[in-house]
PDB file of N, CA, C, O and CB in Angstrom:
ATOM      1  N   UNK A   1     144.047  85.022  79.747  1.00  0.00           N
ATOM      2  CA  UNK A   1     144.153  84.445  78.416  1.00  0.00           C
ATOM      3  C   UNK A   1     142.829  84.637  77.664  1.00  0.00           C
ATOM      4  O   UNK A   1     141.701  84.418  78.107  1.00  0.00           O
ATOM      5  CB  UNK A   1     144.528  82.939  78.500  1.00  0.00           C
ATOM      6  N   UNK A   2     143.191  85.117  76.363  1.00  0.00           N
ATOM      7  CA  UNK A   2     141.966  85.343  75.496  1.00  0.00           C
ATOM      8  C   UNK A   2     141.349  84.282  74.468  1.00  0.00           C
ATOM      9  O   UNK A   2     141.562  84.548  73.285  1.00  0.00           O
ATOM     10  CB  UNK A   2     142.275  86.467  74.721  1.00  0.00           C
ATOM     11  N   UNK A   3     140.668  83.200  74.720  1.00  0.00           N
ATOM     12  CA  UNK A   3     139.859  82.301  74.211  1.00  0.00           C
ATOM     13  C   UNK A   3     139.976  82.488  72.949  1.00  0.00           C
ATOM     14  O   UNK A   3     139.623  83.609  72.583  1.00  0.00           O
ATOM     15  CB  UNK A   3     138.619  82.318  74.631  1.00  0.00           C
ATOM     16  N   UNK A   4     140.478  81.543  71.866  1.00  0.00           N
ATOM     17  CA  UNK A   4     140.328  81.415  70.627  1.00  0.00           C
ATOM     18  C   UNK A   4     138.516  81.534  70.209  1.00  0.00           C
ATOM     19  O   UNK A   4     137.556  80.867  70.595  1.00  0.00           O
ATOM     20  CB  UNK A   4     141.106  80.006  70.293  1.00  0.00           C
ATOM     21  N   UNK A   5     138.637  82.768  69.206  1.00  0.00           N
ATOM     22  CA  UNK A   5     136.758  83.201  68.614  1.00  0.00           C
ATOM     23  C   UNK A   5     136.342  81.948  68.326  1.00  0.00           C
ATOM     24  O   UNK A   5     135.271  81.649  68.854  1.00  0.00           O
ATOM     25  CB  UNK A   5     136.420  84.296  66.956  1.00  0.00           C
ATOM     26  N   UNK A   6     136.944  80.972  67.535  1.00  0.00           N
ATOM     27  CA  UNK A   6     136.519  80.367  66.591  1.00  0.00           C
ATOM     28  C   UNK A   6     136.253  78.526  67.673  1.00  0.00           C
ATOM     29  O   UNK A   6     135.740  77.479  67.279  1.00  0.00           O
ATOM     30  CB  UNK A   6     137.815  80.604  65.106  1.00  0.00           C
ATOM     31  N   UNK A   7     136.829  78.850  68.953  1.00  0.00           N
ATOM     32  CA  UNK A   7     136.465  77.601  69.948  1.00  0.00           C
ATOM     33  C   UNK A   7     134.831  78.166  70.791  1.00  0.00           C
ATOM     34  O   UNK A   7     134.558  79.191  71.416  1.00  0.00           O
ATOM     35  CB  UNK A   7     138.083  77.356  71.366  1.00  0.00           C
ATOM     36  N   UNK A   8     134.049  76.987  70.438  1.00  0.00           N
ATOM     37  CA  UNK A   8     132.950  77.276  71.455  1.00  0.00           C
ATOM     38  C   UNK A   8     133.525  77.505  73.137  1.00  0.00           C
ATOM     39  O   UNK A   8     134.485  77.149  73.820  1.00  0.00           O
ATOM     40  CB  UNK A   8     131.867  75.898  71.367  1.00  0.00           C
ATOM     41  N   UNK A   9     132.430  78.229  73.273  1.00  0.00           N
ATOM     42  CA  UNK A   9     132.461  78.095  75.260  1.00  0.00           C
ATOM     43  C   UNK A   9     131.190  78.249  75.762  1.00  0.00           C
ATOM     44  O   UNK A   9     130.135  78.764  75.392  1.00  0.00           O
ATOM     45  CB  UNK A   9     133.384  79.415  76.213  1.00  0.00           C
ATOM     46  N   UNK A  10     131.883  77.249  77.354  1.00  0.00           N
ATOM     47  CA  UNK A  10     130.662  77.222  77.870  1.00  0.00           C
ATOM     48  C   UNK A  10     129.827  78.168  78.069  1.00  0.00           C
ATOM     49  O   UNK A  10     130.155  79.350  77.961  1.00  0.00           O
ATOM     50  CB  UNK A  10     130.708  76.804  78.742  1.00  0.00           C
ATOM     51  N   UNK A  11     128.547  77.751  78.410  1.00  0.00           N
ATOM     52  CA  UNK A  11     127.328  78.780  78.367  1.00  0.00           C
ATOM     53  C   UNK A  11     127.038  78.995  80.355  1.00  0.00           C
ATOM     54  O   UNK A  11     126.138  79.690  80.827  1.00  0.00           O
ATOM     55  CB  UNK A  11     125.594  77.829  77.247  1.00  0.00           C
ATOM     56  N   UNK A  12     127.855  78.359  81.012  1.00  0.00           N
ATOM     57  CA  UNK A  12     128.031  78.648  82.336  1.00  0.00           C
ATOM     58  C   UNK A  12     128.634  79.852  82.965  1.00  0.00           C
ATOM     59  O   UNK A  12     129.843  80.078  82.919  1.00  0.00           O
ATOM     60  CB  UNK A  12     128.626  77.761  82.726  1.00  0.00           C
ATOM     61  N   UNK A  13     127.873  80.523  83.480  1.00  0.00           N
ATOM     62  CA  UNK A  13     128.148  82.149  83.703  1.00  0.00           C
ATOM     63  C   UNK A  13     129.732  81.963  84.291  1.00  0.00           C
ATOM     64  O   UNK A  13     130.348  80.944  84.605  1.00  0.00           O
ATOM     65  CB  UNK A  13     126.865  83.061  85.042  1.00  0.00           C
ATOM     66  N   UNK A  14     129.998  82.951  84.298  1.00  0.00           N
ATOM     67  CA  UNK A  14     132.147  83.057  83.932  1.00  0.00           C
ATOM     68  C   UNK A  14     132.687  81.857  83.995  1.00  0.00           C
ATOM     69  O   UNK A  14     133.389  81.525  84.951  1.00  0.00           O
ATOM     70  CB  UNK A  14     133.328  83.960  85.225  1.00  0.00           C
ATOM     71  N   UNK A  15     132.428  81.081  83.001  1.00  0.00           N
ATOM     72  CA  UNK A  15     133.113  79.705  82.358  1.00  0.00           C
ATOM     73  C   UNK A  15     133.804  80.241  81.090  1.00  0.00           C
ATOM     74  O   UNK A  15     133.112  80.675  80.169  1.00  0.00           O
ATOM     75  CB  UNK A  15     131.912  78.385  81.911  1.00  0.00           C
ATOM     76  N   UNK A  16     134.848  80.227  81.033  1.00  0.00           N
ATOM     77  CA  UNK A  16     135.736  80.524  79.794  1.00  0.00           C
ATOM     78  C   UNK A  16     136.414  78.999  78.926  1.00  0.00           C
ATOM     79  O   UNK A  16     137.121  79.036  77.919  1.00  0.00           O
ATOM     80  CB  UNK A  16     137.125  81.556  80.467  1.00  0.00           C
ATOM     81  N   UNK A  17     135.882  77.537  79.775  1.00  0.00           N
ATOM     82  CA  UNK A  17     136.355  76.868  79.248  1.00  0.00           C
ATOM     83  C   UNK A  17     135.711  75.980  77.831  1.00  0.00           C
ATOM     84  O   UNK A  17     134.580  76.331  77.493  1.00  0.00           O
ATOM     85  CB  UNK A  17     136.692  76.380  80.210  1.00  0.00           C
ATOM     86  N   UNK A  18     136.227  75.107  77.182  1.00  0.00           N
ATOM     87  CA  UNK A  18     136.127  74.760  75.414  1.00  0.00           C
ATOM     88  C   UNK A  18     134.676  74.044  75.821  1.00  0.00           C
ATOM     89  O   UNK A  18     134.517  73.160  76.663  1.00  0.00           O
ATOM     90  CB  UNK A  18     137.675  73.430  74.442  1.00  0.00           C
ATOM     91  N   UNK A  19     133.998  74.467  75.261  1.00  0.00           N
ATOM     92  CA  UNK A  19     132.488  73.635  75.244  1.00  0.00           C
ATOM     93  C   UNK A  19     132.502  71.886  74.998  1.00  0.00           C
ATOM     94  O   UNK A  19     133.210  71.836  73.992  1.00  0.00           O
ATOM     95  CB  UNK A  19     131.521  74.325  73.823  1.00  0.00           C
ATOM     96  N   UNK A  20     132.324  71.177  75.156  1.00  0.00           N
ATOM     97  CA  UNK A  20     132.384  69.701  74.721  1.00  0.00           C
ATOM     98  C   UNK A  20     130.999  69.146  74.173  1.00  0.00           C
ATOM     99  O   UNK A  20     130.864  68.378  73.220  1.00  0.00           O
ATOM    100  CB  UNK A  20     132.837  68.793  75.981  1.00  0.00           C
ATOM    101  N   UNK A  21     129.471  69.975  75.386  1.00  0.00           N
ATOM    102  CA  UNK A  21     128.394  69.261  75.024  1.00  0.00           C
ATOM    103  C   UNK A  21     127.315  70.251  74.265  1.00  0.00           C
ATOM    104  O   UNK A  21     127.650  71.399  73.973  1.00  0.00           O
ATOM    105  CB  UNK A  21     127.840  68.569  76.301  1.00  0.00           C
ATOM    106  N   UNK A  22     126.355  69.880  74.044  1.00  0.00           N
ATOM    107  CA  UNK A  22     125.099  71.005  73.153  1.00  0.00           C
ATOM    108  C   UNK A  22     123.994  70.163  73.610  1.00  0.00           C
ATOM    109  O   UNK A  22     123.583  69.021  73.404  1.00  0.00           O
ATOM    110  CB  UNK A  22     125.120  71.192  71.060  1.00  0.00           C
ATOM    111  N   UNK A  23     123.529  71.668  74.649  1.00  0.00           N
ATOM    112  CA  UNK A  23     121.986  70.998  75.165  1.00  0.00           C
ATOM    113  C   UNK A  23     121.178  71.773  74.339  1.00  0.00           C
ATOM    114  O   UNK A  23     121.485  72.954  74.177  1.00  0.00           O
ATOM    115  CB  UNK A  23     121.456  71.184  76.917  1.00  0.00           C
ATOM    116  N   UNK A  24     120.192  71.307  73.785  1.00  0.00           N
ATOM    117  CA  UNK A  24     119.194  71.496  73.258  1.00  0.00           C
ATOM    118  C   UNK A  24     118.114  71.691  74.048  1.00  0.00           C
ATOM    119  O   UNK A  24     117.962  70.862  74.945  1.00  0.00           O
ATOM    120  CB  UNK A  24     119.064  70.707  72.526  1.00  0.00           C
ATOM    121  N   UNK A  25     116.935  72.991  73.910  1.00  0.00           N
ATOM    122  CA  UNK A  25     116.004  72.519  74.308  1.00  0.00           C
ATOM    123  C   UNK A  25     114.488  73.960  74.309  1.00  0.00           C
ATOM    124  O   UNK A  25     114.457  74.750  73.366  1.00  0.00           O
ATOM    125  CB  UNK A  25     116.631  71.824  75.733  1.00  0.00           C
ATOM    126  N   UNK A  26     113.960  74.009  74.872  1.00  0.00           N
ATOM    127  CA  UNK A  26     112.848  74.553  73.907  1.00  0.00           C
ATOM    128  C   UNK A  26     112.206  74.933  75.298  1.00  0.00           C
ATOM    129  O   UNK A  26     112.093  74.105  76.203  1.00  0.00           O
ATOM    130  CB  UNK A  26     111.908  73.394  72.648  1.00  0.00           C
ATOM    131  N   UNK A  27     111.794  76.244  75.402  1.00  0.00           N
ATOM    132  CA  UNK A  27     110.399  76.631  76.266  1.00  0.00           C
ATOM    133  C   UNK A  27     108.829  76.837  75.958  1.00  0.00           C
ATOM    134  O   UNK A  27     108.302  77.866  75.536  1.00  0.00           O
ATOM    135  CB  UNK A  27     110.630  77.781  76.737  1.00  0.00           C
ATOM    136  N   UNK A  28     108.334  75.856  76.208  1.00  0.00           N
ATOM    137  CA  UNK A  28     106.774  75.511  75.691  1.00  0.00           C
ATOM    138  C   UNK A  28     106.003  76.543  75.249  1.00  0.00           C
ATOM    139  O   UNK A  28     105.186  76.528  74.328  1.00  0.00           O
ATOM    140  CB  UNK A  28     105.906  74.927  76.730  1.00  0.00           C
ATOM    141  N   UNK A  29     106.390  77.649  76.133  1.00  0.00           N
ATOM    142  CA  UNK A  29     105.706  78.753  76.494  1.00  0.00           C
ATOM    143  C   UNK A  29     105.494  80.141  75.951  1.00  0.00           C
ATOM    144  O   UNK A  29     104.613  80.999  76.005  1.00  0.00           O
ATOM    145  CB  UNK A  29     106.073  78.890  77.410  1.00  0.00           C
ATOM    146  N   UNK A  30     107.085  79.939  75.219  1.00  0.00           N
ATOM    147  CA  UNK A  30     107.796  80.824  74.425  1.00  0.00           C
ATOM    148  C   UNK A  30     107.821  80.609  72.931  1.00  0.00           C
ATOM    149  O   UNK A  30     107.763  81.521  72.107  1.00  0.00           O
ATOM    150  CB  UNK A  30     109.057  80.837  74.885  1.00  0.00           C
ATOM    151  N   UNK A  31     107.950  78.801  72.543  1.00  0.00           N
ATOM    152  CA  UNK A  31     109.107  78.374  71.612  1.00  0.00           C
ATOM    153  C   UNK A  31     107.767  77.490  70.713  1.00  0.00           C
ATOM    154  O   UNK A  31     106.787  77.037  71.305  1.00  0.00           O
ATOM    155  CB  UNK A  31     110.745  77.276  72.497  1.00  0.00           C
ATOM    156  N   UNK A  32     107.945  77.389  69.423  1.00  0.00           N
ATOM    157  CA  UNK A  32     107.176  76.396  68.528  1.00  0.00           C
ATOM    158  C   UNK A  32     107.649  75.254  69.228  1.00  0.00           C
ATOM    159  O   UNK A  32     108.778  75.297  69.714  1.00  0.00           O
ATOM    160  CB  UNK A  32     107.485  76.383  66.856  1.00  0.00           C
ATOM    161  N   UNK A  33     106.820  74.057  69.369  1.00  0.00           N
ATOM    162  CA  UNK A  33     107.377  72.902  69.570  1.00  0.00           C
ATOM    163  C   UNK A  33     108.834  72.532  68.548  1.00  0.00           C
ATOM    164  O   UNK A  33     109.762  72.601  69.354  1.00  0.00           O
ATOM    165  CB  UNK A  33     106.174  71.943  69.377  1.00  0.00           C
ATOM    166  N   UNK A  34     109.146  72.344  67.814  1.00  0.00           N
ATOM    167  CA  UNK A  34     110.155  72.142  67.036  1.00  0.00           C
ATOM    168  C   UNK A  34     111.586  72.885  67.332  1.00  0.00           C
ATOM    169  O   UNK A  34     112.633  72.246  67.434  1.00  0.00           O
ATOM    170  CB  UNK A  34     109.651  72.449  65.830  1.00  0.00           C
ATOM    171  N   UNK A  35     111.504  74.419  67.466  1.00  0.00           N
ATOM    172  CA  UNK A  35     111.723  74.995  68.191  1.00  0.00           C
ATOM    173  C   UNK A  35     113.461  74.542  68.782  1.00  0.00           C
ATOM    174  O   UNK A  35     113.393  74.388  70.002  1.00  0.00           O
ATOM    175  CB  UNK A  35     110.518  74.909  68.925  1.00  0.00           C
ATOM    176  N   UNK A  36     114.621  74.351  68.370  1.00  0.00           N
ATOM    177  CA  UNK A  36     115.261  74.261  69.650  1.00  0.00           C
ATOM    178  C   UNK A  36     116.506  75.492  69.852  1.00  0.00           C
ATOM    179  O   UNK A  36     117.226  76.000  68.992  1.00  0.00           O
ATOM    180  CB  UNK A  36     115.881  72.690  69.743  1.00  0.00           C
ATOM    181  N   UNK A  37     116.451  75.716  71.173  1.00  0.00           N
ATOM    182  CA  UNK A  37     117.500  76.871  71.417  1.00  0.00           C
ATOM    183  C   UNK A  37     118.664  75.848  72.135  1.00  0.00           C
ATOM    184  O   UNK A  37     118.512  74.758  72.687  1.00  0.00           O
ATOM    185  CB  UNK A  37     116.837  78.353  72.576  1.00  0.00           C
ATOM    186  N   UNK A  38     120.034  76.756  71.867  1.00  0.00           N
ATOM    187  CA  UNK A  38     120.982  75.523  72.407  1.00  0.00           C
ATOM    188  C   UNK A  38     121.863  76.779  73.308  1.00  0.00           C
ATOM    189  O   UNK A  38     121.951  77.993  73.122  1.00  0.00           O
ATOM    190  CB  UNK A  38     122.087  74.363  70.900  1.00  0.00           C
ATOM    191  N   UNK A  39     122.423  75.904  74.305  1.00  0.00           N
ATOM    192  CA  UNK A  39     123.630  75.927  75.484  1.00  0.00           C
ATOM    193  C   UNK A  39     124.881  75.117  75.250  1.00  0.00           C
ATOM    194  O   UNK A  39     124.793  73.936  74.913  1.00  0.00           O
ATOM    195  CB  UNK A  39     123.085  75.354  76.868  1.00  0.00           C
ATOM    196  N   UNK A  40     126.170  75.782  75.436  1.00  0.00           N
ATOM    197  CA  UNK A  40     126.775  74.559  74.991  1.00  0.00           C
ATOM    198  C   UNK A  40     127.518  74.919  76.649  1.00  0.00           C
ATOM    199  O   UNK A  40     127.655  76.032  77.158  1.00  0.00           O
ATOM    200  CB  UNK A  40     127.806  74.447  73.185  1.00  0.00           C
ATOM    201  N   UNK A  41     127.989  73.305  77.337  1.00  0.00           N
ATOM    202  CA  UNK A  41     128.621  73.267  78.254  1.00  0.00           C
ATOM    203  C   UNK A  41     129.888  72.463  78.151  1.00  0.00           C
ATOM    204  O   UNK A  41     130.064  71.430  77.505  1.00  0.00           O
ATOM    205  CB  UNK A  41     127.862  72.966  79.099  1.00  0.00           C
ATOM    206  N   UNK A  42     130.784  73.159  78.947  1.00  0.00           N
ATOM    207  CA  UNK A  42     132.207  71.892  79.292  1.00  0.00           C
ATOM    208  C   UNK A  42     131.400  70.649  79.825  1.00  0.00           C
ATOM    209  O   UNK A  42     130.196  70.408  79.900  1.00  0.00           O
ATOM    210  CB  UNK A  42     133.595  72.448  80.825  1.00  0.00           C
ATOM    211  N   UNK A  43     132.960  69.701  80.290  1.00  0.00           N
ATOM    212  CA  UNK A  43     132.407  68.842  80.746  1.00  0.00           C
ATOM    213  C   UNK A  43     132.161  68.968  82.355  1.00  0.00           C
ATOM    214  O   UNK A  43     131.883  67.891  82.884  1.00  0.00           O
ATOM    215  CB  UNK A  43     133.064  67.832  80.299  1.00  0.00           C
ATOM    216  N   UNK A  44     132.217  70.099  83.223  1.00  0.00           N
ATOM    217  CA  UNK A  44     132.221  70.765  84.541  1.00  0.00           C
ATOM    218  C   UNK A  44     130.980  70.855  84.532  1.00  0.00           C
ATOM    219  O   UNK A  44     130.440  70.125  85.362  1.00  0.00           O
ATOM    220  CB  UNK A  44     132.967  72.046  84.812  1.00  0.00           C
ATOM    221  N   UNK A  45     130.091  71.667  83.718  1.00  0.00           N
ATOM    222  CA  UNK A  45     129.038  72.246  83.945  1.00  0.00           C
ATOM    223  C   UNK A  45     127.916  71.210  83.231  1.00  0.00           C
ATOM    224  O   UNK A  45     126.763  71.394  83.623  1.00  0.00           O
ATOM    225  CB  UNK A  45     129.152  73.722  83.446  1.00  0.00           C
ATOM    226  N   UNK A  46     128.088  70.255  82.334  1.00  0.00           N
ATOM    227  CA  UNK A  46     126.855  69.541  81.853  1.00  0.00           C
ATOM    228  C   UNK A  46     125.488  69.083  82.108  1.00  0.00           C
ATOM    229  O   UNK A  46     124.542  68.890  81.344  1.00  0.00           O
ATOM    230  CB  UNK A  46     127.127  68.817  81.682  1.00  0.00           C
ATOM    231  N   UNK A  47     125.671  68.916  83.817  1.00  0.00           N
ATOM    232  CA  UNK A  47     125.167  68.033  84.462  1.00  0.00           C
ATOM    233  C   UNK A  47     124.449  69.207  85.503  1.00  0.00           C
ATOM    234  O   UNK A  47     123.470  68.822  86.142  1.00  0.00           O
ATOM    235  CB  UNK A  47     126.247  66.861  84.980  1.00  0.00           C
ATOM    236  N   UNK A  48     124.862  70.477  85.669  1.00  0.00           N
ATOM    237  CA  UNK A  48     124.496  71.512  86.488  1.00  0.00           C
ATOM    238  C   UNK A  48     123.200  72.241  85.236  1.00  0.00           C
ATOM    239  O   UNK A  48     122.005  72.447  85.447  1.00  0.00           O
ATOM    240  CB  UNK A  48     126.092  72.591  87.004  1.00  0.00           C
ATOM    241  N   UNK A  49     123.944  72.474  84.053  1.00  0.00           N
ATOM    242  CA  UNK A  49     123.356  73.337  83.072  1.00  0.00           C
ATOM    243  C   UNK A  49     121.890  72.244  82.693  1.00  0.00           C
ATOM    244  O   UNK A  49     120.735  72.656  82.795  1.00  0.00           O
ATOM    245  CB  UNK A  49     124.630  73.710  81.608  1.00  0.00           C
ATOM    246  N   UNK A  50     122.203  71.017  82.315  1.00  0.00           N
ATOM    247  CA  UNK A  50     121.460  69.856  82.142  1.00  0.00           C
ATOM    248  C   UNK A  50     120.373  69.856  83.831  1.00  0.00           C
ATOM    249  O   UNK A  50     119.455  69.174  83.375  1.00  0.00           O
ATOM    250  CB  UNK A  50     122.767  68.355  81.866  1.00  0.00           C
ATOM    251  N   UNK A  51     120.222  69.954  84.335  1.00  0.00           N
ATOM    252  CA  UNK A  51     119.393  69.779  85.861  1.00  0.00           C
ATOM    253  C   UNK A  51     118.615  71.210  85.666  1.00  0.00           C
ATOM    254  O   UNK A  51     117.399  71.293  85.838  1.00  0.00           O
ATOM    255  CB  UNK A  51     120.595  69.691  87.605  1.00  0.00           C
ATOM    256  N   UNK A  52     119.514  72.448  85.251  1.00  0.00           N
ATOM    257  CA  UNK A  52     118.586  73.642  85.617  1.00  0.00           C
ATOM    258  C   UNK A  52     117.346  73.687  84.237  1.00  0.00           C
ATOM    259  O   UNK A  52     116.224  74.185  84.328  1.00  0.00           O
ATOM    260  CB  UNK A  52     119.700  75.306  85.733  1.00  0.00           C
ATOM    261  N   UNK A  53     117.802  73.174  83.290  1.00  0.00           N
ATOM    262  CA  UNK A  53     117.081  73.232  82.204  1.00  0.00           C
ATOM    263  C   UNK A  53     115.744  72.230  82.524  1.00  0.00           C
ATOM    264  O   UNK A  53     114.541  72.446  82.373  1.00  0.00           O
ATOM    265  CB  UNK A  53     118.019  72.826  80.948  1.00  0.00           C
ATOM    266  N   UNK A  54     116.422  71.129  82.993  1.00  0.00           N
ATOM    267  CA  UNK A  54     115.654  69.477  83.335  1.00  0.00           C
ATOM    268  C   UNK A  54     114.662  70.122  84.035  1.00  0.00           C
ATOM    269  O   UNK A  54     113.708  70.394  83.306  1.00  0.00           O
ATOM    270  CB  UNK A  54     116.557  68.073  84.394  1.00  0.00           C
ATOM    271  N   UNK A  55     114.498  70.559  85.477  1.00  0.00           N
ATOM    272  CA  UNK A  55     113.370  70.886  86.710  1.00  0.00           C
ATOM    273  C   UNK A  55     112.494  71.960  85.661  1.00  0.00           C
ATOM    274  O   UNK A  55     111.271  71.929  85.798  1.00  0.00           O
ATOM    275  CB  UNK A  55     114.175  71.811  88.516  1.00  0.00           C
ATOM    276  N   UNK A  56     113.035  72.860  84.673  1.00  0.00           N
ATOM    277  CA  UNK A  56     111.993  73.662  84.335  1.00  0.00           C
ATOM    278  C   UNK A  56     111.075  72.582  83.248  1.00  0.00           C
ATOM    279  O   UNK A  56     109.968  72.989  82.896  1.00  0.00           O
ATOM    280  CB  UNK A  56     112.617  75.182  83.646  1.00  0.00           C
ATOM    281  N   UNK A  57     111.471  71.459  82.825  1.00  0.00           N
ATOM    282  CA  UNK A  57     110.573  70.963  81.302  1.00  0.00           C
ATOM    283  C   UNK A  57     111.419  71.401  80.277  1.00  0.00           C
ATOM    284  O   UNK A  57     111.276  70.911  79.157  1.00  0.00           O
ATOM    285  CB  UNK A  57     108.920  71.732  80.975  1.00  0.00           C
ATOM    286  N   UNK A  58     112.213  72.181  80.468  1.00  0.00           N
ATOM    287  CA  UNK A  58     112.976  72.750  78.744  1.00  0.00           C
ATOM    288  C   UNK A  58     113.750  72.123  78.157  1.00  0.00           C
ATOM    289  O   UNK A  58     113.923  72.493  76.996  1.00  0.00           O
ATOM    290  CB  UNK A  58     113.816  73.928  78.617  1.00  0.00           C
ATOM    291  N   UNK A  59     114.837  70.512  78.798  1.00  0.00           N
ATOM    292  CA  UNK A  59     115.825  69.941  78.139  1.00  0.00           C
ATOM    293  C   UNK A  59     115.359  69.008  77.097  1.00  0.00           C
ATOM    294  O   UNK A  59     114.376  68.341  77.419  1.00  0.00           O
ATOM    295  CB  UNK A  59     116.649  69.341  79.021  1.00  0.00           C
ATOM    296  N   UNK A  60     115.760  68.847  76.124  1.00  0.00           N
ATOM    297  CA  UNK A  60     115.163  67.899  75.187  1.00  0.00           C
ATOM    298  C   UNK A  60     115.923  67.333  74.341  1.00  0.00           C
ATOM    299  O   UNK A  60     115.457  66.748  73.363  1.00  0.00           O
ATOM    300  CB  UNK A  60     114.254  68.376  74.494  1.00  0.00           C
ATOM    301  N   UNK A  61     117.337  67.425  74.606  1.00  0.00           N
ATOM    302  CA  UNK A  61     118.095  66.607  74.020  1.00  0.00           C
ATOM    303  C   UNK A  61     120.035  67.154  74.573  1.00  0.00           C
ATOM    304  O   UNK A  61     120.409  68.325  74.516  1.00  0.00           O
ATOM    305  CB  UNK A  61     117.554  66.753  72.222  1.00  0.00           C
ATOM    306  N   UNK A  62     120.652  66.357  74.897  1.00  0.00           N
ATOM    307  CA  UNK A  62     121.972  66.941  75.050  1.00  0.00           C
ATOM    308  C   UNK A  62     122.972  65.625  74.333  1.00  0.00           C
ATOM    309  O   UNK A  62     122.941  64.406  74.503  1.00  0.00           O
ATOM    310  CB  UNK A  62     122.307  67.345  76.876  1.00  0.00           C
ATOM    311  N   UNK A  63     123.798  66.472  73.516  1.00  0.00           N
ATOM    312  CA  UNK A  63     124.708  65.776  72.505  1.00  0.00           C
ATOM    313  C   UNK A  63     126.116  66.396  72.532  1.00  0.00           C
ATOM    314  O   UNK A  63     126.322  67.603  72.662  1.00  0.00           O
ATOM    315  CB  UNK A  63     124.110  65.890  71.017  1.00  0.00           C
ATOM    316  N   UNK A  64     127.180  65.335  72.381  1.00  0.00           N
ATOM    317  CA  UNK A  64     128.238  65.904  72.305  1.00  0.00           C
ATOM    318  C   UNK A  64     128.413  66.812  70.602  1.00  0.00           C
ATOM    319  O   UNK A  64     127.982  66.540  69.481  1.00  0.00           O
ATOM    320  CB  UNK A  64     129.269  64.694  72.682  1.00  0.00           C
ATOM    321  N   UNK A  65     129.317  68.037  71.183  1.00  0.00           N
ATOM    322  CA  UNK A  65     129.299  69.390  70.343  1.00  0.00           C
ATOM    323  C   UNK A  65     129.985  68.576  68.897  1.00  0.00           C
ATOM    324  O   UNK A  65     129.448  68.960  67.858  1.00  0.00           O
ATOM    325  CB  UNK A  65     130.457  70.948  71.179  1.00  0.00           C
ATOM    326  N   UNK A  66     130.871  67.726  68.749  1.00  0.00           N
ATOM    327  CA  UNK A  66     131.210  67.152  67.369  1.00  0.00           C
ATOM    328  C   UNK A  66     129.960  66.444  66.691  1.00  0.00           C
ATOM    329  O   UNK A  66     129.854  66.349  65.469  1.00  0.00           O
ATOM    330  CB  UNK A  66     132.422  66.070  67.509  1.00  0.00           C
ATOM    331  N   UNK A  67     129.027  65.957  67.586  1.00  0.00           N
ATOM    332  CA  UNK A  67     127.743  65.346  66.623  1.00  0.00           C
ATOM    333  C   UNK A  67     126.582  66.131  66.548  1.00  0.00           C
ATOM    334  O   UNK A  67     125.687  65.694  65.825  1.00  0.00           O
ATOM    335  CB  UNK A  67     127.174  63.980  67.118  1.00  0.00           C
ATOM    336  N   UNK A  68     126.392  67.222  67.148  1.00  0.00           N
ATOM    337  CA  UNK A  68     125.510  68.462  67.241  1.00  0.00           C
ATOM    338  C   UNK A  68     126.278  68.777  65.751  1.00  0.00           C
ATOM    339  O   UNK A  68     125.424  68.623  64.878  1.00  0.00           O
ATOM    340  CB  UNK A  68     125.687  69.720  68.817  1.00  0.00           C
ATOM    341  N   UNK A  69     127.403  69.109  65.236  1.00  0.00           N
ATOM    342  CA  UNK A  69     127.672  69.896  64.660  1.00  0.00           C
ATOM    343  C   UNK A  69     127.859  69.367  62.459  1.00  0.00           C
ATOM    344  O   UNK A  69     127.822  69.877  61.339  1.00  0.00           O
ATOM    345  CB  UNK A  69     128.911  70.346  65.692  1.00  0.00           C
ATOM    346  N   UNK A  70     128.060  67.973  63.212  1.00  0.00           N
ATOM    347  CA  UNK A  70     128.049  66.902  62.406  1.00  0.00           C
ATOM    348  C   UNK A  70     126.113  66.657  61.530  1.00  0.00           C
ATOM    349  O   UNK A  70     125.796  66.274  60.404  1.00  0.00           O
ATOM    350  CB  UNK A  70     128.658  65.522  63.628  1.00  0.00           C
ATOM    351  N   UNK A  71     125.272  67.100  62.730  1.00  0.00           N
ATOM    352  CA  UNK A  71     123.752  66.790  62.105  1.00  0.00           C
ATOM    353  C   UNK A  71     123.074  68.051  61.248  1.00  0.00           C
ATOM    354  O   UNK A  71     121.948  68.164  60.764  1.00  0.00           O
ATOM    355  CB  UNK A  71     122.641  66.444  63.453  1.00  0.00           C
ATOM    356  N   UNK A  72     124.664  69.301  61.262  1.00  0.00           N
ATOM    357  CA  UNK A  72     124.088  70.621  60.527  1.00  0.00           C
ATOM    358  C   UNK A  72     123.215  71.450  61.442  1.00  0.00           C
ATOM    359  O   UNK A  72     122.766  72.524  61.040  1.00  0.00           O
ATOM    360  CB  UNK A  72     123.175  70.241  59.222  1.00  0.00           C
ATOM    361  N   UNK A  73     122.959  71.002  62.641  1.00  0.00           N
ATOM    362  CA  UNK A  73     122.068  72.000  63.248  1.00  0.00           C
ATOM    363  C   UNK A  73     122.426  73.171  63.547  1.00  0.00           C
ATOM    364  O   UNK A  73     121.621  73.952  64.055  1.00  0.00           O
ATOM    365  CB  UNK A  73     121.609  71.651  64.248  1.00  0.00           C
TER     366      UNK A  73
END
């Protein structure tokens, strides 16, 4: 089955399912502080995608994708 374009998906390598969350978050190293690059995950992967980001320093905010989208970002 071919994923509607216009539905987010997860950012979890061969995850084809509807995105729910938007992690935000920024590499010090790379990124202006202000800076944020986003991931969006189901609700499967949140907590996996959220941990790998977490141990490096890069997570800095995770919001569900209707209020990510709601603040214009």
């Amino acid at each position: 089955m071919v994923p509607d374009p216009e539905t987010p998906i997860c950012s979890a390598k061969a995850c084809r399912a509807a995105a729910v969350w938007v992690l935000a978050w920024n590499n010090p190293k790379v990124h202006t502080p202000e800076r944020r690059k986003t991931w969006l995950a189901c609700e499967d992967h949140r907590e996996h995608l959220s941990e790998f980001l977490g141990v490096r320093g890069f997570l800095k905010d995770v919001v569900r994708f209707e209020e990510w989208e709601a603040r214009g970002a």
